[in-house]
C-alpha positions as CSV (number, residue, x, y, z in Angstrom):
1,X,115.0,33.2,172.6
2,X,116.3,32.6,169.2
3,X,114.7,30.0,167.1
4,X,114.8,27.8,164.2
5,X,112.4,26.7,161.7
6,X,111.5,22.8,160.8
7,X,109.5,22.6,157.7
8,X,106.9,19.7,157.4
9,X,104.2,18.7,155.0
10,X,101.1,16.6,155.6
11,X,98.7,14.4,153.0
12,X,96.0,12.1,154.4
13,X,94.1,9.4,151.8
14,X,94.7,10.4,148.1
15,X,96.2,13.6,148.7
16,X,99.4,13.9,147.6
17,X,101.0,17.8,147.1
18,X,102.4,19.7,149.4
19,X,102.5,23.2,149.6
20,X,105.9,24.8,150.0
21,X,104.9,27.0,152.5
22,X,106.0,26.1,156.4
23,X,105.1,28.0,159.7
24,X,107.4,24.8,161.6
25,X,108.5,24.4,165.1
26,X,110.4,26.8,166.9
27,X,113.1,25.6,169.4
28,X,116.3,28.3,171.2
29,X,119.7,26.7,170.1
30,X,120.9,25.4,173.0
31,X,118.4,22.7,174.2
32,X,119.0,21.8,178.1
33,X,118.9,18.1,179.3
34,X,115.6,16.7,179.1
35,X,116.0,15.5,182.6
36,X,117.0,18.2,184.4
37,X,115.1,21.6,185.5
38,X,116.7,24.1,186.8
39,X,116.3,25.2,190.7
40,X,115.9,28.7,189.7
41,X,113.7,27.5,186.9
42,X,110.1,29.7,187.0
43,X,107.0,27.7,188.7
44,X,104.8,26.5,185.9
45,X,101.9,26.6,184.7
46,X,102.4,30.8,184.9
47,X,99.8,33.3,184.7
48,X,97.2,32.9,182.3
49,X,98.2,29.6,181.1
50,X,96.2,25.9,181.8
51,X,97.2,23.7,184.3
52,X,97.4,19.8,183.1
53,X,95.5,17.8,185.2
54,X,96.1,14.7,184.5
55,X,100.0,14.4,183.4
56,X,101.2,11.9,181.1
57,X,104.6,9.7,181.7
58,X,106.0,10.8,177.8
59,X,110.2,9.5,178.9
60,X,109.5,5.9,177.2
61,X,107.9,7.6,174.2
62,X,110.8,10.5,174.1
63,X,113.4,7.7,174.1
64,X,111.5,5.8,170.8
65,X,109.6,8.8,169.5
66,X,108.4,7.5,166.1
67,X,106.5,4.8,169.1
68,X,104.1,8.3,169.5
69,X,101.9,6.7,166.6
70,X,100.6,3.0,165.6
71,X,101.2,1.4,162.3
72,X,97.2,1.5,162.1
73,X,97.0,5.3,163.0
74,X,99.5,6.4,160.4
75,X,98.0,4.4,157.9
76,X,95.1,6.1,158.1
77,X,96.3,9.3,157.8
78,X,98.4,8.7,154.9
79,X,96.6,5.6,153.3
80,X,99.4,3.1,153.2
81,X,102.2,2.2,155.2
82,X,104.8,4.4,155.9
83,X,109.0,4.0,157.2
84,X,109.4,7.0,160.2
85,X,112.6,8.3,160.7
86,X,113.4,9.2,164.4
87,X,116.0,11.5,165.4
88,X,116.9,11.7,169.4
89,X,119.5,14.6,169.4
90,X,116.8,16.7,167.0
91,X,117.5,21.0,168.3
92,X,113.8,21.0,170.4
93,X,113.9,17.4,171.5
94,X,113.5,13.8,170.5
95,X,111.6,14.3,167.0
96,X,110.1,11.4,164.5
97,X,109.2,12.4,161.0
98,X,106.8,10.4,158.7
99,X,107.5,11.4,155.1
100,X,106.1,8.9,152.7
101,X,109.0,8.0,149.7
102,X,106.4,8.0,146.8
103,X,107.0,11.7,146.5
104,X,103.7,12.8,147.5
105,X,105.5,15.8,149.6
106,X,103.1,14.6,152.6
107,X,104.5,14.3,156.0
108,X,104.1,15.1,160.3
109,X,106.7,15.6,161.9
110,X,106.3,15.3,166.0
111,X,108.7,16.7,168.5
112,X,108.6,15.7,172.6
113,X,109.9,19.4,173.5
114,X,112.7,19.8,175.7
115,X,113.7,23.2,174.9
116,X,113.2,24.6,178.7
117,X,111.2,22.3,180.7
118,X,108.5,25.3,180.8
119,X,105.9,22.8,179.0
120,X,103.0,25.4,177.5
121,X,104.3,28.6,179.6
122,X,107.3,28.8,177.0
123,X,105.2,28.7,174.0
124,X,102.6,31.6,176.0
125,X,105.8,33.4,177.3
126,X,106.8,34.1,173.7
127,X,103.5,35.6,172.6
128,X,103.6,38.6,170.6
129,X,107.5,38.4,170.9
130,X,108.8,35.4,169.0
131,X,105.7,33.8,168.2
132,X,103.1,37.0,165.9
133,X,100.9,34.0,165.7
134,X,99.3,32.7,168.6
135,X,95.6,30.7,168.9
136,X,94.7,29.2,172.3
137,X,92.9,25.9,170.5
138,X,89.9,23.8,172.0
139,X,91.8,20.9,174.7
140,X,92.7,17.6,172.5
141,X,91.6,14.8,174.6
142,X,91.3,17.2,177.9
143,X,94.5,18.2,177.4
144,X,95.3,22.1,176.7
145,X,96.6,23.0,173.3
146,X,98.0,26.2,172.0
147,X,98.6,27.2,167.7
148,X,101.7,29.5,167.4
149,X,104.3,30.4,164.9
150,X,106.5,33.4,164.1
151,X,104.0,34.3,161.6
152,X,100.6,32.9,160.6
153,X,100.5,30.7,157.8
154,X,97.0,28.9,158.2
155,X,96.0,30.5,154.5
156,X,98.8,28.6,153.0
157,X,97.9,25.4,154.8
158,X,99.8,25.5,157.3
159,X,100.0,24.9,161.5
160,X,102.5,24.2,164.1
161,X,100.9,23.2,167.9
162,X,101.7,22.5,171.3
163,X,99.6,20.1,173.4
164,X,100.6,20.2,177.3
165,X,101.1,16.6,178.5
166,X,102.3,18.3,182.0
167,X,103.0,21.6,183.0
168,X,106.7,21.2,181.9
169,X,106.3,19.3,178.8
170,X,104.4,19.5,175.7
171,X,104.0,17.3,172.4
172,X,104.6,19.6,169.1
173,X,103.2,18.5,165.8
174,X,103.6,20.8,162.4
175,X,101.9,20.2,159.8
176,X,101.4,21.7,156.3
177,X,98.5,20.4,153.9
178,X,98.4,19.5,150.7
179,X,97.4,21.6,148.0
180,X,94.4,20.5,147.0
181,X,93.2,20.8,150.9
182,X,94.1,24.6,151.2
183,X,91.4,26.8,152.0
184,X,89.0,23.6,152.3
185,X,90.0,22.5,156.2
186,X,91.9,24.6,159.1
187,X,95.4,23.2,159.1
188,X,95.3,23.8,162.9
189,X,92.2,21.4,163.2
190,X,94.7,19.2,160.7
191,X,97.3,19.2,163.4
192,X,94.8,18.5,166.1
193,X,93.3,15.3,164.6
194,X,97.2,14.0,164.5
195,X,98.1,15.2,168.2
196,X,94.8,12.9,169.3
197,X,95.9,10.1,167.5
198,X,99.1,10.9,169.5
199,X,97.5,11.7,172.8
200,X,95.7,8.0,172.5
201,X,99.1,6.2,171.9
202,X,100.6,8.0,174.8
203,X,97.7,7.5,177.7
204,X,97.5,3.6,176.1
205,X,101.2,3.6,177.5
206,X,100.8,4.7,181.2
């Protein structure tokens, strides 16, 4: 599948560079309906890849993404309060962006993937193929998470992953680090912290 690249930036408390380097969030161009799977669509979760046990409801979330995170949570990522900006036709699905106007450079962006209704079996279908960079992660809050990218790019500070919330839809959060955090923290842990801040909003809702 083809795919495009989203480049995003993250800064917690008093950090406030960015590093240009992105590894993003891959999406195909054409994104089906997000309510609709197709009958000839293959059974999830395939070989090899974890089944989600306990599936979360993400449509009200989808519909009002930047809801995916609290006032309180993103203040203490980035330390003060900050405006998200939403976007529901965004090329992989529903995405909100946090990107702080003080020109710190530090931002998440979030994305509730509808690129196939495949959930985590897309992103481990395209192992090795699209996606050179692939890291089965520890679960986030019992759920299964995945690091990929078309190239790794955890030494410049950054990480893109996808957290099953069933077996045909994931949550993706990309995140680059600041600067002064390269090389002192795994970006993919980063990106982790942020999807179970996520996760928490998302159970409080069902």
């Amino acid at each position: 599948m083809r795919r495009i690249i989203f480049p995003v930036c993250i800064g917690f408390v008093a950090l406030t560079a960015c590093s240009p380097e992105t590894s993003g969030v891959a999406s195909p161009a054409n994104t089906p309906s997000s309510s609709s799977v197709s009958s000839t669509s293959p059974e999830v979760p395939g070989p090899g890849v974890p089944k989600v046990e306990s599936p979360i409801d993400t449509d009200q979330f989808a519909s009002a993404p930047c809801t995916a995170m609290t006032e309180s949570q993103v203040m203490e990522l980035f330390g003060r309060s900050v405006t998200p900006k939403p976007d529901l036709q965004g090329p992989a699905g529903p995405t909100c962006t946090w990107d702080p106007a003080d020109g710190s450079g530090a931002s998440i962006n979030l994305i509730f993937s509808k690129v196939d209704r495949l959930g985590l079996t897309s992103v481990y279908q395209a192992k090795d193929s699209t996606y050179k960079f692939f890291q089965v992660l520890e679960s986030v809050g019992d759920y299964p998470a995945v690091a990929y990218g078309t190239s790794d790019h955890r030494a410049d500070g950054s990480c893109s992953i996808a957290v099953g919330t069933s077996d045909r839809n994931t949550v993706d959060i990309a995140v680059t680090q600041s600067r002064e955090k390269i090389g002192k923290s795994d970006p993919c842990a980063v990106a982790q912290t942020v999807g179970a801040k996520v996760l928490a909003t998302l159970k409080g809702g069902n």
